[in-house]
Backbone as a printed PyTorch tensor [residue, N CA C, xyz], in Angstrom:
tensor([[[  0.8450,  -1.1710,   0.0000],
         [  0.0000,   0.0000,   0.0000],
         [  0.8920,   1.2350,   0.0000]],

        [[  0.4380,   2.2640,  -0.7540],
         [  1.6600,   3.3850,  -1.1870],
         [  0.5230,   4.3850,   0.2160]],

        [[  1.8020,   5.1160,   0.8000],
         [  1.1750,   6.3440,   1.4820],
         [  0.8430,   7.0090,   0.5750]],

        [[ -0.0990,   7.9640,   1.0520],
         [ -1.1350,   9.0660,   0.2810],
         [ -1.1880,  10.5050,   0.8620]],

        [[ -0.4820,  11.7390,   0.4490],
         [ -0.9430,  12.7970,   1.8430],
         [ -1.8570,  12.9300,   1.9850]],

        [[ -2.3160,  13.7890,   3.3920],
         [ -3.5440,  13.6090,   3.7200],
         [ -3.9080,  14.9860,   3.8710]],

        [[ -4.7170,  15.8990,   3.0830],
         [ -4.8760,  16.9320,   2.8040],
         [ -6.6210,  17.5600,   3.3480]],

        [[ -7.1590,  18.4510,   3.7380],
         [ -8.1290,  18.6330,   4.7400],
         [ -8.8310,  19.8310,   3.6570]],

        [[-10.4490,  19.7730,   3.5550],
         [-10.7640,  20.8000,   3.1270],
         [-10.7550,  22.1510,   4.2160]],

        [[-11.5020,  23.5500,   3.4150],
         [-11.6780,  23.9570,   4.4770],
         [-12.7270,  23.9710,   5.2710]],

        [[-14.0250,  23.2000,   5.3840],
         [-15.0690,  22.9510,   6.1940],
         [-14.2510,  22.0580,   7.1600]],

        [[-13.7320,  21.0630,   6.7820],
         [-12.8340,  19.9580,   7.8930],
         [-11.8600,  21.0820,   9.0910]],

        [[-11.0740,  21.8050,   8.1020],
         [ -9.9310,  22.9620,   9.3050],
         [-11.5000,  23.3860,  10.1050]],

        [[-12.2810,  24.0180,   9.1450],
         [-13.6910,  24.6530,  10.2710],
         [-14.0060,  23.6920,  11.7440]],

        [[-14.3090,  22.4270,  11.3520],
         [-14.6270,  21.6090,  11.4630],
         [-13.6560,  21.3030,  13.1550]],

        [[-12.3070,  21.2070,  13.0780],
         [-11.3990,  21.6550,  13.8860],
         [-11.2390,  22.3820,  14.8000]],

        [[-11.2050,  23.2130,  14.0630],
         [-10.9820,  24.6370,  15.2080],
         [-12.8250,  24.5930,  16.2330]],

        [[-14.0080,  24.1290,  15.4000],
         [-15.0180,  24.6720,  16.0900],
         [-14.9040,  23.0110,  17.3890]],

        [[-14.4830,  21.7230,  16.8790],
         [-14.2180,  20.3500,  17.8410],
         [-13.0940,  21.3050,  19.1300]],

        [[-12.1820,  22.1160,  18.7790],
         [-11.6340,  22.5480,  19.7270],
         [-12.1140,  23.7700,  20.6380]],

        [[-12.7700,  24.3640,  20.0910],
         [-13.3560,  25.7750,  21.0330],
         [-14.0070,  24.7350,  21.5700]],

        [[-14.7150,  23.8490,  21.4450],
         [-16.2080,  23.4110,  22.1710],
         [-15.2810,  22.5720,  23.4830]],

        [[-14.1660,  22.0970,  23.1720],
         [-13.3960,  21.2130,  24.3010],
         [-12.7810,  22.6320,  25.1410]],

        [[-12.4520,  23.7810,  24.9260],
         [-12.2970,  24.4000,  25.8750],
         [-13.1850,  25.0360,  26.4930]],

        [[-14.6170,  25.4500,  25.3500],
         [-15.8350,  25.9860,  26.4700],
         [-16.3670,  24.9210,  27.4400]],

        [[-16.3440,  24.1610,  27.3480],
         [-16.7740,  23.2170,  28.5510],
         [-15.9850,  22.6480,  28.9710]],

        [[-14.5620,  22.3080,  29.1850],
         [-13.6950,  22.0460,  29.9060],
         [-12.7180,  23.0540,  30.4260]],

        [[-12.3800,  24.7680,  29.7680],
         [-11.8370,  25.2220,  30.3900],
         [-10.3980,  24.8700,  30.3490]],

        [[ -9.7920,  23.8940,  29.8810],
         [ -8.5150,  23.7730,  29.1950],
         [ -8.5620,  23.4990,  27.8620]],

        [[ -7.4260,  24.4390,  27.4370],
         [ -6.6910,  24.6750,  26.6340],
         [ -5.7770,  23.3850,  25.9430]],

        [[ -5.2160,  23.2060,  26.9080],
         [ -4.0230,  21.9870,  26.8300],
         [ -4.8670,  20.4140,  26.5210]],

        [[ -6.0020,  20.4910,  27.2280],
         [ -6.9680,  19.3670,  27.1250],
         [ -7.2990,  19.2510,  25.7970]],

        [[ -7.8910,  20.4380,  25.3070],
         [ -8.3970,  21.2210,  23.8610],
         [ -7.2470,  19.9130,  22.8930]],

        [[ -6.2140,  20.6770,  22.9130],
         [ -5.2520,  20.8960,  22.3480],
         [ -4.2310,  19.0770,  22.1570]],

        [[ -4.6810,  18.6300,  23.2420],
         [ -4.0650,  16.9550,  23.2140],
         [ -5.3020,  16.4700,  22.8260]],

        [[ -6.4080,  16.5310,  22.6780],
         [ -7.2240,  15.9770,  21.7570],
         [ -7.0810,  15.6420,  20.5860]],

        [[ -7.1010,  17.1560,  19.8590],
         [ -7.2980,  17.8790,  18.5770],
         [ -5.7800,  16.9320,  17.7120]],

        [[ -4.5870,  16.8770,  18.8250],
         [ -3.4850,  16.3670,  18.4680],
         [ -3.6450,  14.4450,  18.2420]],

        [[ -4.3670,  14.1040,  18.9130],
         [ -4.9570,  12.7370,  18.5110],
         [ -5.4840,  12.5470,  17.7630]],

        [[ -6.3880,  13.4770,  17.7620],
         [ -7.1000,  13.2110,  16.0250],
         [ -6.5180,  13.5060,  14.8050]],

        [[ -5.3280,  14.3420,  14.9100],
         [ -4.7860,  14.7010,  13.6240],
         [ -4.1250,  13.6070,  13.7050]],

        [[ -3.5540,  13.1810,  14.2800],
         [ -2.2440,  11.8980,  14.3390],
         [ -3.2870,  10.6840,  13.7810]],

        [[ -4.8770,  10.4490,  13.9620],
         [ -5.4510,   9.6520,  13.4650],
         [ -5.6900,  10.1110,  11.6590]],

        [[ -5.7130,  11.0040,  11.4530],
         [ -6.0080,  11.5970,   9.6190],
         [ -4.6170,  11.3680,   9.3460]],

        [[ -3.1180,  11.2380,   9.6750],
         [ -2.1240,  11.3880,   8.9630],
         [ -2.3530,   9.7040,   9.2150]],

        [[ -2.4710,   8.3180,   9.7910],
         [ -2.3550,   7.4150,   9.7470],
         [ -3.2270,   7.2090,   8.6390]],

        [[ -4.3830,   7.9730,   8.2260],
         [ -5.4020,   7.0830,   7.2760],
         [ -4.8020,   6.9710,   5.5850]],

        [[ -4.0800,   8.1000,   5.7000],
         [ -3.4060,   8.3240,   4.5280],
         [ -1.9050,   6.7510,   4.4460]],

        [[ -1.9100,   6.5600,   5.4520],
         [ -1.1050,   4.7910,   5.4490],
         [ -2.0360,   3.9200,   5.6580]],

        [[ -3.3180,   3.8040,   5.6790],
         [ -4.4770,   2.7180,   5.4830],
         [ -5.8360,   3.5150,   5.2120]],

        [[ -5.6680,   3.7080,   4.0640],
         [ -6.5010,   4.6300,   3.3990],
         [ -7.9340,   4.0590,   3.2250]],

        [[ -7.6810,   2.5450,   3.0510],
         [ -9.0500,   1.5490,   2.8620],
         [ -9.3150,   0.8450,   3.6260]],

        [[ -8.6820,   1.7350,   5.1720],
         [ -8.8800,   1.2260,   6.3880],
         [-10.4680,   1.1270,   6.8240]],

        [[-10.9180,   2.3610,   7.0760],
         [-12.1220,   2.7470,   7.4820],
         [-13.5190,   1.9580,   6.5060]],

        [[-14.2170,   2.5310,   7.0710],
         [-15.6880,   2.0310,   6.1940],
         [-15.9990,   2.8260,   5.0580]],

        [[-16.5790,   2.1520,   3.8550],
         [-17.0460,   2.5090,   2.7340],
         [-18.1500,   3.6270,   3.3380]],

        [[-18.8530,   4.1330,   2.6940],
         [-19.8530,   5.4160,   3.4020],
         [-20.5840,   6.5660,   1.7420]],

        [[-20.9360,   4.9770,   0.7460],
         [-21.2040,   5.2330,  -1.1080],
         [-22.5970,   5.8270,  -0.2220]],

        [[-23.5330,   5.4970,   0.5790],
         [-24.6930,   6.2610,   1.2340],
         [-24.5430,   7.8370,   1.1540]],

        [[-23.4630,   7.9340,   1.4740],
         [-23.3370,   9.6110,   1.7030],
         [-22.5330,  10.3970,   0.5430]],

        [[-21.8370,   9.6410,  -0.2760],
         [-21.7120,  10.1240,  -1.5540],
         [-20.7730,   9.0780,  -2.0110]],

        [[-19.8330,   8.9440,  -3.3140],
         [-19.6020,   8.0150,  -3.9610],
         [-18.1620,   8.1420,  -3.5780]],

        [[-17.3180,   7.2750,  -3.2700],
         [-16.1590,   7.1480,  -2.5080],
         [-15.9200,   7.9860,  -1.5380]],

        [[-16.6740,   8.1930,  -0.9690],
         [-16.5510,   7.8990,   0.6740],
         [-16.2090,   7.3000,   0.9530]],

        [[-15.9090,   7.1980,   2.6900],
         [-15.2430,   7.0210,   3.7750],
         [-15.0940,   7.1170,   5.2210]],

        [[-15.1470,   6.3540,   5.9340],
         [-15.7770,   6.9830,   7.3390],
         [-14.6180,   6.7750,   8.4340]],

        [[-14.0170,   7.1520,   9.0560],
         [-13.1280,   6.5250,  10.1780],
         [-13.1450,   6.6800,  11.7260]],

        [[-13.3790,   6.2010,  12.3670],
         [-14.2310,   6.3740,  13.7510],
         [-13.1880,   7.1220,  14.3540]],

        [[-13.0100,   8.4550,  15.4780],
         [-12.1790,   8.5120,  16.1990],
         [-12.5510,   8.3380,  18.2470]],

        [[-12.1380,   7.4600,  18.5510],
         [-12.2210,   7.8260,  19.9300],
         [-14.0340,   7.1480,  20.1760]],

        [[-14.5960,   6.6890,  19.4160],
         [-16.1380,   6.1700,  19.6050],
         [-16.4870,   7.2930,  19.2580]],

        [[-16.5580,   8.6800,  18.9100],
         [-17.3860,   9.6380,  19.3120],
         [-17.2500,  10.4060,  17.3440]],

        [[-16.3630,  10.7560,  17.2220],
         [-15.9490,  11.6130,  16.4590],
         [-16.4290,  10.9320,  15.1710]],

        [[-15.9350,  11.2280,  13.8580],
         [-16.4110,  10.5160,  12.6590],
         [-15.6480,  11.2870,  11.4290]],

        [[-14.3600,  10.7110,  11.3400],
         [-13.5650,  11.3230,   9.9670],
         [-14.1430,  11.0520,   8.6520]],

        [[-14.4800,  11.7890,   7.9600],
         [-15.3760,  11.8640,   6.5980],
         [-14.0710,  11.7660,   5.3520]],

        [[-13.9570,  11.0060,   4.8260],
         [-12.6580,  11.1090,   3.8580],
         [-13.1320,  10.5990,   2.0890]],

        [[-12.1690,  11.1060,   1.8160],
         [-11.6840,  10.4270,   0.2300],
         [-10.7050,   9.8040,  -0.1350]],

        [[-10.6900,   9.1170,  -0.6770],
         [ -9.4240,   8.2640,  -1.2610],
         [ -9.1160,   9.0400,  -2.4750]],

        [[ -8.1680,   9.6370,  -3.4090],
         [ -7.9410,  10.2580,  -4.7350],
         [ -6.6620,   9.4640,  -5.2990]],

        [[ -6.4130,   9.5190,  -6.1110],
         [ -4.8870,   9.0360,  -6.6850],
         [ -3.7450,   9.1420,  -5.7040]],

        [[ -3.5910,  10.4530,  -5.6110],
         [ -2.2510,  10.3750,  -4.4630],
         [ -2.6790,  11.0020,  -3.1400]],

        [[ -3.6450,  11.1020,  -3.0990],
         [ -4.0530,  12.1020,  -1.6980],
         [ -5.4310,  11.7990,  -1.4560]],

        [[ -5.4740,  11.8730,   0.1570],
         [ -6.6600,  11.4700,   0.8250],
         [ -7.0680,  13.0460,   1.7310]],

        [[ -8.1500,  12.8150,   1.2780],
         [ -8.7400,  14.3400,   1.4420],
         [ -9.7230,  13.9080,   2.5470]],

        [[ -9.5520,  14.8800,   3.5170],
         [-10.3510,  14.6490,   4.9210],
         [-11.5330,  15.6790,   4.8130]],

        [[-12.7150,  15.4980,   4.7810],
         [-13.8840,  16.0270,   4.1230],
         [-14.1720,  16.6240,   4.9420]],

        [[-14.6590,  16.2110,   6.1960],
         [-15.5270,  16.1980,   7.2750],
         [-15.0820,  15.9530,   8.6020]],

        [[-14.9740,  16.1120,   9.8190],
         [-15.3600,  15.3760,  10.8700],
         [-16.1570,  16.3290,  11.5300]],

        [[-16.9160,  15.1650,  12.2580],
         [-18.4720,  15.1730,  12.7090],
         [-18.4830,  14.5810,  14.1020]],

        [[-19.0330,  15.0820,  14.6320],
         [-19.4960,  13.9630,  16.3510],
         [-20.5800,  12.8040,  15.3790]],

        [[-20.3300,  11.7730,  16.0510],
         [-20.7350,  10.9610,  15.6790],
         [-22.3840,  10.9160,  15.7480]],

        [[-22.7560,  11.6750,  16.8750],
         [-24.3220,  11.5810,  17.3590],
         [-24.9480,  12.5370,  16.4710]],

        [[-24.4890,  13.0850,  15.7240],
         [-25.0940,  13.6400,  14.8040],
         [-25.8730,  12.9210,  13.8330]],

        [[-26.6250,  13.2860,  12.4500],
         [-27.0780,  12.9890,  11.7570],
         [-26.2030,  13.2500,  10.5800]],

        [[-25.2780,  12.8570,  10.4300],
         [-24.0600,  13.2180,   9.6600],
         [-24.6620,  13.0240,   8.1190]],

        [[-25.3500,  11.7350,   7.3250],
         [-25.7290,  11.6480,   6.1700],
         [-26.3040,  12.7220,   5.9320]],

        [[-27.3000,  13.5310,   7.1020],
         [-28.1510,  14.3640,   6.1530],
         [-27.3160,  15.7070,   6.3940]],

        [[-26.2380,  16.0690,   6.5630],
         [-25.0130,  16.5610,   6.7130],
         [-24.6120,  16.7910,   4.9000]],

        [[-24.5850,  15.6170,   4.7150],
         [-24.0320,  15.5170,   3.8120],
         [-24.9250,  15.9320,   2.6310]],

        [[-26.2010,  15.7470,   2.7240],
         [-27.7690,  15.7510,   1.1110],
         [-27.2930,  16.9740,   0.6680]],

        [[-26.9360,  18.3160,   1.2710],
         [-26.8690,  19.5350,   0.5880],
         [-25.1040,  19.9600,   0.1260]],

        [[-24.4470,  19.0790,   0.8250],
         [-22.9180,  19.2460,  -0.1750],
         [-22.6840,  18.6030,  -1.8100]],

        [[-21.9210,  19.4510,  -1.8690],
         [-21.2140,  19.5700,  -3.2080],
         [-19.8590,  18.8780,  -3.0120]],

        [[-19.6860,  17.3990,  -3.0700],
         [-18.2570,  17.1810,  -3.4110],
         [-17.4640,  16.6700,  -4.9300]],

        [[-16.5230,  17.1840,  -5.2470],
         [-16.0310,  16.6120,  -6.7070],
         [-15.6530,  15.7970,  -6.9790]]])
């Protein structure tokens, strides 16, 4: 299996930064915030070395991808030729498919 970089739109960076404000408005650390946010990225640079790790997710559009983080979280990805594009992440308790009915992906 060839590594792939793993490249993030910008709803996903959104996507980020808003998973991290929400870990410091209700926890009040920063550092907590911040060793999270660092687990989960360390989980998107591994997917790009098992890219056809995660679950298929053709429901929510056509090569999709789903990768669980932590039980909770939900990495939204693509597989492309040389690069795996991180679409999405989502709390999992969401309704993430219908998340998805009004995007545009290429």
């Amino acid at each position: 299996m060839k590594r792939r970089e793993v490249v993030f739109t910008k709803q996903a960076l959104r996507d980020l930064d808003k998973l991290h404000d929400g870990i410091v408005e209700r926890t009040g650390s920063r550092i907590m915030a911040e060793r999270y946010q660092d687990r989960l990225l360390a989980v998107c640079a591994r997917i790009g070395d098992s890219d056809e790790g995660g679950r298929p997710r053709d429901d929510i559009r056509p090569r999709m991808r789903s990768w669980v983080f932590e039980r909770r979280m939900i990495v939204l990805y693509r597989v492309e030729t040389r690069q795996v594009c991180i679409v999405r992440i989502v709390d999992g308790r969401r309704d993430y498919p219908r998340l998805f009915a009004s995007l545009k992906v290429s």
